[in-house]
N, C-alpha and C positions, 0 to 999 in steps of 0.2 A: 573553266574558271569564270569567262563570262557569264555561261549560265546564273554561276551563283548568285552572280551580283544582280542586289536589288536596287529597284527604283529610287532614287531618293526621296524620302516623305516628304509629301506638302506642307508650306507651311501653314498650323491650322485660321491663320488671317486668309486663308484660301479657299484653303478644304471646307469651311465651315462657314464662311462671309453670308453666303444664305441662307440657312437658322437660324445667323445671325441680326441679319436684317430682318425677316420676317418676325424675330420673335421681339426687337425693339418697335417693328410696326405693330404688335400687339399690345404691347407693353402703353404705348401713347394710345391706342386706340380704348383700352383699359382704360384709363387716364384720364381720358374725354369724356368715357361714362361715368366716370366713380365724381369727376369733379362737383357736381351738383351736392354731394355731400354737408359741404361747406354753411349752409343755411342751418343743418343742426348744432353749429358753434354756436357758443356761447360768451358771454364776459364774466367770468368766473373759474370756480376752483381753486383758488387763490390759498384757502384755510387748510390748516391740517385738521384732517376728521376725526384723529383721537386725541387730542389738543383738551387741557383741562377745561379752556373757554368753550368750544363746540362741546363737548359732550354736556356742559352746562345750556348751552344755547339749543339742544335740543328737546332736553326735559324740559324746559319752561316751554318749545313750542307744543309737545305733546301735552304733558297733563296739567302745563297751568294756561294756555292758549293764548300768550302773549310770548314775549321775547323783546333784544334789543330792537331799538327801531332802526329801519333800514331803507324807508319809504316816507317823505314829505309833502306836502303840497301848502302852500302859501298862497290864500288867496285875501284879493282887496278890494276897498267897496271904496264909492265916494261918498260915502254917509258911514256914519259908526256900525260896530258890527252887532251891536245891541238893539239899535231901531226895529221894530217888529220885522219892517218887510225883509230885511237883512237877515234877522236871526233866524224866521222862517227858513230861508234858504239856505243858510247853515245848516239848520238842522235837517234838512232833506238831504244835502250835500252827503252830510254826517250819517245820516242813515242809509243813504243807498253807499255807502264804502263799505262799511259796517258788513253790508247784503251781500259783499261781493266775495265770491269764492277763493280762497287762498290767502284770505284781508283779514288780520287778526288787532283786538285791542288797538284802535279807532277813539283816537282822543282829540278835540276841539273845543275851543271858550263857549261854544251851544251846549253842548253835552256832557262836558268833564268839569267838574268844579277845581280843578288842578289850575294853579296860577302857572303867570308864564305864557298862556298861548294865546294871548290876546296883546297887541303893539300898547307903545303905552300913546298915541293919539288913538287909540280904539278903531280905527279904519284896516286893519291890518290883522287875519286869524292865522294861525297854525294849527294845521290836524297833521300830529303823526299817528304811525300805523306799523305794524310788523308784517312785509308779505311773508308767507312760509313755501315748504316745500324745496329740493332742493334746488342748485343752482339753475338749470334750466327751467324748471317749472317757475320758480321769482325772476327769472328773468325775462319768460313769456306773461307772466302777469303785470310786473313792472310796465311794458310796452302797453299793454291793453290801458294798467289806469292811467298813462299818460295817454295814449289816445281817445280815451272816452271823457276826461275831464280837464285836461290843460285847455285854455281858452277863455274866451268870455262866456262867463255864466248869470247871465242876470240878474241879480245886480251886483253879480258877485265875477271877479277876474282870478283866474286861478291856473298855477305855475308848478312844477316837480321841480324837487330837487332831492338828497338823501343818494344814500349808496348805490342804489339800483337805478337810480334815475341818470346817476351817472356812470353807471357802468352800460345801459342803454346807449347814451353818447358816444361813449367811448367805442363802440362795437361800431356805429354807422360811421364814426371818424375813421376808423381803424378802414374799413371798406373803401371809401375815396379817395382815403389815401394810399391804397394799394392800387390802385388805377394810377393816380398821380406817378407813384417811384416806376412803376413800369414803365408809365410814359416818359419818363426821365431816363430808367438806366438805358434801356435796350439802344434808344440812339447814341449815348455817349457811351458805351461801352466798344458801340460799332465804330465810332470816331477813336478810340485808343486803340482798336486791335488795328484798324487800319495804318494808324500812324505809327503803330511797330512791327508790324507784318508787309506792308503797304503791297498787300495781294486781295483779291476778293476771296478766292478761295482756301486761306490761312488766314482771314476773317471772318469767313461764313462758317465756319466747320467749329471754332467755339461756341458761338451763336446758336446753334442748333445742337449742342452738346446742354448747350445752358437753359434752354427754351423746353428739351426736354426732360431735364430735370426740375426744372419749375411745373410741367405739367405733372409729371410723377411725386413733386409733394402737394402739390392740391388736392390732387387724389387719396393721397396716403392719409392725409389729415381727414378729409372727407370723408372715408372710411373707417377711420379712428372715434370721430365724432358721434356715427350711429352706437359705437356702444361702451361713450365713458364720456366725459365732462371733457371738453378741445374749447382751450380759452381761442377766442379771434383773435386774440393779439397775436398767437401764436401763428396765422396763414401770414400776415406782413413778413416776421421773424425768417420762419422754415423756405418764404419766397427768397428772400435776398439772400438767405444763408445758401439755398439751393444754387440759386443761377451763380452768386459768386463763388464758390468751390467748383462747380461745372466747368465757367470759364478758367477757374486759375489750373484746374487740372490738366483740360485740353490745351493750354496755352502751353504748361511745361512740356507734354507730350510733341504738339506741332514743333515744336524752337527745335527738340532733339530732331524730329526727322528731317527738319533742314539742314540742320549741322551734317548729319549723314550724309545724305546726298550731296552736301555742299564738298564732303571729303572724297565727290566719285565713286559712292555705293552704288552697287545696282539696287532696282528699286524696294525687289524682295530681301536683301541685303539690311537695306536701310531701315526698313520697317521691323523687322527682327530686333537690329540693333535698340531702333528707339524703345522697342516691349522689355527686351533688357535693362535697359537706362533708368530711361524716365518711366518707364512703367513703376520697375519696383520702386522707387521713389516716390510717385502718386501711391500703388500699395501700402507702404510705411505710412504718409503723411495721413492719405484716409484712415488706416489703422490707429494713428495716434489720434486723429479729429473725433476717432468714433468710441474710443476708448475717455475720450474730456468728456464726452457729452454725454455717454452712457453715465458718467455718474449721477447725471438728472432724475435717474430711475429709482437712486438710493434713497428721494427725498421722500417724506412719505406727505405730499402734496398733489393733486391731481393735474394742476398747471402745468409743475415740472415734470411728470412723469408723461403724460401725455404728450407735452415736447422733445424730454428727453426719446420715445420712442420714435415721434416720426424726423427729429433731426436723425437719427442714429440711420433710419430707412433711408433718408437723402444722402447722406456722407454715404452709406454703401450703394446707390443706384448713382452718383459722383465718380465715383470711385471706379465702377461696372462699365459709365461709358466711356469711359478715358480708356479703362485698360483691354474692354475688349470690343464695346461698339466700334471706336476710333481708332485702333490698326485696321480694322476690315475699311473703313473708308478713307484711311490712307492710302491702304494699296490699289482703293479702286481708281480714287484723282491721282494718282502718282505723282511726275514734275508737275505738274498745276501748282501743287503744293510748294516748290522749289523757292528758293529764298533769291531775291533780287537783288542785285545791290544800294546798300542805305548811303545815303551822303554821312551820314554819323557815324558811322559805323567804326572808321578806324579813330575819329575822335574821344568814341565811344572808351574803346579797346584804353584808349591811352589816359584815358580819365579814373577809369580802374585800377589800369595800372599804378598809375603816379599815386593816386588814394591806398593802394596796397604798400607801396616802398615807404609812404611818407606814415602813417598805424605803423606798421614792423620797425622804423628807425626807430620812434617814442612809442615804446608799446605802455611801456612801465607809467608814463605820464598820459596817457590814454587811458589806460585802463582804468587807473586809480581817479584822474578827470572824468569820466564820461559816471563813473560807478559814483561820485559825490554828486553827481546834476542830476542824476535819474533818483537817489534817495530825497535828495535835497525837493522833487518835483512830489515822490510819492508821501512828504509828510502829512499835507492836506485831508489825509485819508484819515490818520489820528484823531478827528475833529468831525467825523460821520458822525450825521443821529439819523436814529430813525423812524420812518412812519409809514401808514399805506397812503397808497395813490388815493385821493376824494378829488373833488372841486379844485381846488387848487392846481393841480394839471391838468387841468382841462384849458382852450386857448380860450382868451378873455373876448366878452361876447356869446360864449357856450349859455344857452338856458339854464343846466343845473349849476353853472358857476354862479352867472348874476344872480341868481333867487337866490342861491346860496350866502351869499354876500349882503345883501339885502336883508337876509333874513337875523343873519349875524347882529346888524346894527342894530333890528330892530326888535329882537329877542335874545335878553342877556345869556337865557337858557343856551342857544343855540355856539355861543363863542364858549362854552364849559363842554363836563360830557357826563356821561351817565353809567356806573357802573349796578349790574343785574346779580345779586348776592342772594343766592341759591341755599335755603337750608333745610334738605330733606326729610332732617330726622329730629325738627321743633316744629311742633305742629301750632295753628295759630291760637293764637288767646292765650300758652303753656308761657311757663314764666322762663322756660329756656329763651322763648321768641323774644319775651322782651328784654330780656337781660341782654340779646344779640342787639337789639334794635337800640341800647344805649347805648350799649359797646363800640356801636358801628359811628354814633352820634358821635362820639368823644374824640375817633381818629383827628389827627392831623391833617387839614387839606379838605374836608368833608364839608359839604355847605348845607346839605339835608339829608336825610334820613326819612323813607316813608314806605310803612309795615300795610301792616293789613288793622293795626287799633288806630292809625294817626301818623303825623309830620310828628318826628323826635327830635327836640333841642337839644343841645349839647352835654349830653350825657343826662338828659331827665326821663323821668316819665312824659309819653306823647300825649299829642295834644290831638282829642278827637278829630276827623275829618268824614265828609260824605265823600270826598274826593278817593278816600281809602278803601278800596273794594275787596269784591271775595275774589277779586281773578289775582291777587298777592297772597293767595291761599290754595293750599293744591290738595291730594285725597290724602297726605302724610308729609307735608309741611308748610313750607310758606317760602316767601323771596321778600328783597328789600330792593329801593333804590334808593342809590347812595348818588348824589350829585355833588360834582367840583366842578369850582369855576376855572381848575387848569384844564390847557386846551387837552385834549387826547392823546397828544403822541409825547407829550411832556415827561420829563425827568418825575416829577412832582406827582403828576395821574399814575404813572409805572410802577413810584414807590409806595402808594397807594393800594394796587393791586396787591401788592406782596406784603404790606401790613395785613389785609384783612386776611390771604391768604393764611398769615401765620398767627392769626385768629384762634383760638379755641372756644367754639362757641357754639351752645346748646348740647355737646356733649356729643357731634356730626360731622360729618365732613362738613368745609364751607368751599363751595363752589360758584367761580366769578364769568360773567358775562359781559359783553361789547367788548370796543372797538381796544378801548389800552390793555384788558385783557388779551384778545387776541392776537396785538402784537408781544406782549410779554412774551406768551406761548409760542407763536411763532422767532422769535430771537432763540429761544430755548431751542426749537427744534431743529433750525441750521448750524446754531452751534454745537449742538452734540453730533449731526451726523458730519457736520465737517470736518470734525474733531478726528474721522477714522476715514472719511471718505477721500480728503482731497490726499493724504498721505498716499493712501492706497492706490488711489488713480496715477501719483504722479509714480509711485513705485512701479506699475504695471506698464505706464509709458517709459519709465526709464530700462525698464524691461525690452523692452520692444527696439530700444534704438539700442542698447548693446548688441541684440542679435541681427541687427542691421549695419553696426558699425561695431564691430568685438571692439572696444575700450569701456576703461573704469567711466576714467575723468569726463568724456563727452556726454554720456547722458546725463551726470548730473549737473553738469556746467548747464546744459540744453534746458534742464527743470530750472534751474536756480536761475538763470537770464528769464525765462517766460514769467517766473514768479513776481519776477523786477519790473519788466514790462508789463504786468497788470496792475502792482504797486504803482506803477509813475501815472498807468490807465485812471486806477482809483482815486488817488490822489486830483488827478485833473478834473472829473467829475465833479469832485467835494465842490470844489472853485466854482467848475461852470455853469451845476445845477443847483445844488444844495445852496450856495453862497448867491447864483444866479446871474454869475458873468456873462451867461452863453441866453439863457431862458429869455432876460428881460431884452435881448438884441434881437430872439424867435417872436416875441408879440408874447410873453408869457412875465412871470413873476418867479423870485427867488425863492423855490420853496422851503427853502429853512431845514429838510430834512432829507432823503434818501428813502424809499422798499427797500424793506432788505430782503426780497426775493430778486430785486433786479441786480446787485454784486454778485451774487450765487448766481445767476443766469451768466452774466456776462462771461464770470470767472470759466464755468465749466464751459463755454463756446469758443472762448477768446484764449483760453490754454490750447486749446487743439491749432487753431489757425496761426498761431502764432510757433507754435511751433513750425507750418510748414516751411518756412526760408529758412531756418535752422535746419532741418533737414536735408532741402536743395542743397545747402552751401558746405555744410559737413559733409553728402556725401560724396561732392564733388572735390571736396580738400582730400577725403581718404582715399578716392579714387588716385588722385595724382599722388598723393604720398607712397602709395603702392608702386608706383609706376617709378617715381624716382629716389625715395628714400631719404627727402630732401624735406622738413615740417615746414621753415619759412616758403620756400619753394612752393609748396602744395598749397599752402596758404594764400598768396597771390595767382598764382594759378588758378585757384578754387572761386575767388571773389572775383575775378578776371571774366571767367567762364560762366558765372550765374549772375554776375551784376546788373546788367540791360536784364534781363528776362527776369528775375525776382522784382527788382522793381517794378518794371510792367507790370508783372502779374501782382504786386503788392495794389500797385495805383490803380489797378481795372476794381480790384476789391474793397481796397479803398472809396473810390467811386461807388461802388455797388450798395455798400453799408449806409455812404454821408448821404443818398437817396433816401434812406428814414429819416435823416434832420428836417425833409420837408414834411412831414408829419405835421398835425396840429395837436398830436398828444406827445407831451413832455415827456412821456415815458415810454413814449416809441423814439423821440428824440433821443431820448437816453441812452438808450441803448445801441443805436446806428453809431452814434457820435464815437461811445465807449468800445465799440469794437474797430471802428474806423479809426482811431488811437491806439488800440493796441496793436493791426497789422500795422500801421503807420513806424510806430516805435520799432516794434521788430525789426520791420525791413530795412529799418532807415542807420538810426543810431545802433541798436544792437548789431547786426548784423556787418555794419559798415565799419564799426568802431571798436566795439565792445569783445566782439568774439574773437576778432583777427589779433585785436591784444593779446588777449585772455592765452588761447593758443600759444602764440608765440612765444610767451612766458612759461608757457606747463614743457615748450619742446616735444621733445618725444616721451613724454610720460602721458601727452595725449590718446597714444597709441596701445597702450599698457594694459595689457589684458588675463588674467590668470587660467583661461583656457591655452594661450599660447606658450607653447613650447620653444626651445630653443633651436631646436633643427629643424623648427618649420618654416615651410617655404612661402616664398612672397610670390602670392598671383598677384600680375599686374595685367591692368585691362590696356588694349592697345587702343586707343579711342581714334587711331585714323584707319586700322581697317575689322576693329570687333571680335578681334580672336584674343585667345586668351593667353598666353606664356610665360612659362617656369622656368 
């Protein structure tokens, strides 16, 4: 009989640790080569490409060779801009832009007879310009004409500013400031894992969990960038999204192998147990992280797709070293890893506790309290407007801001905006054009009108101009520009859009360009895929955590708390950016409105992470509820057992996000802040207050499952020695 018996199998954290290692030594050494990628980022992709405003914005760059403007330059003299020696140099200025490759429709008080671009003390020009081509081509051109012509140009001084001048900014900020959070998190992250591990070696082992998945999205992005549009903002985001998932992964992983051992496992023992544990727990949690953020894919934006891929690659190479780099260097430090005794510890223990007894006595006035202060926080959100990122976030001081600013005062043009009205199928001179070009005159909100016959008054026939050229004429129709002195992102410019939209005029489609355009269009396009995406995502994760946890009521309790937690997220924002609680305290200004690309990022980043301590903490209630049958019970037990380590791991993450608040871009502020609020809420309120109520109210309908039968049996897991019994 002994014959028969076989060896028992290795465990594969054994059998395999060096494939293991060597194929993570490849994986970083991959990582090291691919990182140099990063230089073909860009600050852009922001648009959707089949957006009524883009595909307007492309015909006018092809066959009428202008478009909205997107490139400024402000220069000043100390003499009038009309004195010969002056205007001379104007006009050279004007004409070597004009020469330069990618530089379309080149307008200045030298050359354009167009009011407006001259200050009204005459010391003071404006030349705009349209760069073309796509995102990274205008945004290697941008660079060039700021560095070939910002400066002093004798006797002329001259400044950028316009979209691309600062979105240039924004790229070299974006860059030093990811130096900067690095140099910030990495030592305070090493300061918290010590102060809750207080080992080096159950602080070095997240650390290099974290460190390599920060290399592994440098690279991922890096390589993504050679062949599609990788906005830069997106290497800050994917760094801190990476290192912070890494760490909070490794950290739930570590806690369980000390608990193990701390209960007398052998060491092969332990590490088993912890793959069981907290393995499939980091499994689930990356599962649900990667299932929020894949919805980024759904958008049809290059920004978010691009990011949604390479977060989606981080949450799975997260996910990868927790569950199988880190058993293999578990069992290789074994006790090194061992847990020492905390002076807190049993304080700890009993601060949970007392917080568990004192939720379950007043659940009903907890629940119903905490659920009126988290609506009551997410009203603010009611009262979003929206705009894209310009000047205005960028920190004060920035070149494209001051000229910006400057330029405002001193050109009324510059505080309005200008919409580009496309009309294919009225060709110029045809009496459809001008019947359009009265039409357009007459709108509400409209302050000029100017065709290809003249400037049109309010609803007249125009008034000749030389200023009116043939580039407002194309091989089968013509364009208008319709100016309003409302700002762009206005109530007023938006209704605007959608009067002329519903236009009927020359008997053609009419098609709009720039900036309130493209935000119409972009509104349009996240509300229609939200409209099926975020249902779907949260269906697919509610999915996921039933077959992690067979109940009705918990996943959608789990959806419907995270939903709340980004309400109270969004609501806080409105206040601290939009209203500018938080901005004018950073060195910045209250910008009066919100992207509404940055709620849809946050939402699909900030649903995944926020679900993780929901997870920890439910499966650790289901575990003991298996065990003793008891829901209050399991309930305290559960927040007992995850309290110290969710927080921890909440605060290290927390920490790792409010590392973008040091940003000088408001909109990389924005976003650190907003997801630093949403694990914040989570882990804090929800999780401490809100769920332990909730629970304790449902009972055992928490449990409630229509897969289970009634003669089925209860596995309960024995968590002091890992075996399983019926």
């Amino acid at each position: 009989m002994s014959r028969l018996q076989r060896t028992p199998r290795r465990p594969w954290f054994l059998a395999w640790r060096w494939p293991v290692l060597l194929a993570a030594a490849v994986v970083v050494a991959l990582s090291v080569l691919a990182s140099g990628g990063a230089q073909n980022m860009t600050e852009g992709g922001y648009a959707d490409p089949g957006a009524d405003s883009s595909r307007a914005e492309r015909v006018l760059n092809e066959k009428y060779g202008t478009g909205s403007v997107n490139f400024v330059l402000v220069a000043w003299a100390d003499q009038e801009i009309r004195i010969p020696q002056v205007a001379a140099a104007g006009r050279r200025l004007a004409a070597r832009l004009a020469a330069e490759e990618g530089v379309v429709d080149v307008r200045s008080p030298w050359t354009s007879e167009i009011t407006g671009l001259a200050s009204g003390d005459r010391r003071t020009a404006l030349l705009t310009m349209r760069v073309t081509g796509d995102d990274t081509t205008a945004d290697r051109t941008a660079r060039r004409l700021i560095d070939d012509y910002s400066g002093s140009r004798a006797p002329l001084h001259v400044q950028a500013t316009g979209r691309l001048a600062v979105n240039c900014f924004a790229e070299e900020q974006g860059q030093r400031d990811l130096v900067h959070s690095e140099v910030i998190a990495v030592p305070l992250v090493s300061v918290l894992l010590v102060w809750f591990f207080g080992s080096f070696w159950a602080c070095l082992l997240p650390l290099v969990m974290g460190l390599i998945v920060i290399m592994g999205a440098r690279a991922m992005l890096g390589t993504l960038a050679q062949f599609t549009t990788v906005s830069a903002f997106s290497l800050n985001l994917i760094t801190a999204l990476g290192f912070g998932l890494a760490v909070d992964f490794s950290l739930i992983t570590v806690s369980r192998f000390r608990e193990e051992l701390g209960h007398g496992k052998p060491l092969v023992q332990a590490v088993a147990a912890t793959v069981r544990s907290a393995g499939r727990a980091v499994v689930v949690s990356a599962s649900v992280a990667g299932l929020s953020l894949s919805t980024l894919l759904l958008f049809p934006v290059p920004f978010f797709r691009s990011l949604g891929a390479a977060a989606l690659a981080v949450v799975v190479l997260a996910g990868a070293t927790a569950t199988v780099l880190q058993p293999v260097l578990l069992a290789a430090l074994g006790h090194r890893m061992a847990r020492r005794p905390h002076p807190s510890d049993g304080g700890t223990g009993r601060f949970w506790d007392g917080l568990a007894r004192a939720v379950l006595r007043r659940r009903l006035p907890v629940a119903l309290g905490t659920s009126a202060v988290l609506l009551l926080l997410a009203v603010p959100f009611t009262t979003a407007r929206c705009g894209f990122v310009d000047d205005h976030w960028l920190p004060r001081g920035a070149a494209p801001r001051t000229v910006a600013e400057q330029a405002r005062r001193e050109f009324p043009a510059m505080r309005g905006s200008v919409l580009n009205v496309l009309l294919p199928a009225a060709p110029a001179g045809s009496a459809g054009a001008a019947a359009a070009g009265r039409a357009l005159s007459a709108l509400p909100g409209v302050a000029s009108v100017r065709g290809p016959s003249g400037t049109y008054p309010t609803g007249r026939e125009p008034v000749p101009s030389a200023a009116s050229s043939a580039t407002l004429t194309g091989p089968a129709g013509t364009w208008y520009e319709v100016a309003t002195a409302a700002d762009p992102y206005s109530a007023t410019a938006q209704r605007l859009v959608a009067l002329i939209r519903a236009q009927h005029l020359s008997g053609g489609p009419v098609e709009v360009a720039g900036e309130t355009a493209a935000l119409t269009d972009m509104k349009h396009t996240l509300g229609a895929r939200l409209a099926w995406s975020a249902p779907l995502a949260a269906a697919a994760i509610g999915l996921l955590l039933f077959l992690a946890v067979p109940s009705v009521l918990v996943p959608v309790k789990a959806v419907v708390m995270s939903v709340l937690s980004l309400a109270v997220t969004f609501g806080t924002v409105v206040l601290l950016f939009q209203d500018g609680l938080l901005t004018r305290a950073l060195g910045g200004t209250a910008m009066g409105y919100l992207d509404p690309l940055m709620p849809v990022l946050v939402f699909c980043i900030a649903f995944g992470l926020s679900m993780d301590y929901e997870i920890f903490l439910v499966t650790r209630i289901h575990e003991e509820y298996l065990r003793t049958d008891d829901n209050d019970h399991a309930i305290a037990a559960g927040l007992r057992h995850t309290g110290r380590l969710v927080t921890a791991a909440a605060f290290i993450l927390v920490a790792v996000m409010t590392t973008l608040a040091v940003s000088g871009l408001v909109v990389t502020q924005l976003v650190g802040v907003s997801l630093a609020m949403a694990v914040a809420v989570d882990a804090t309120v929800i999780r401490c207050l809100l769920v332990p109520s909730v629970m304790s109210l449902a009972g055992r309908w928490n449990w409630w499952s229509p897969m289970r039968r009634g003669n089925r049996r209860i596995v309960a897991t024995d968590t002091s020695s890992g075996r399983l019994d019926e």
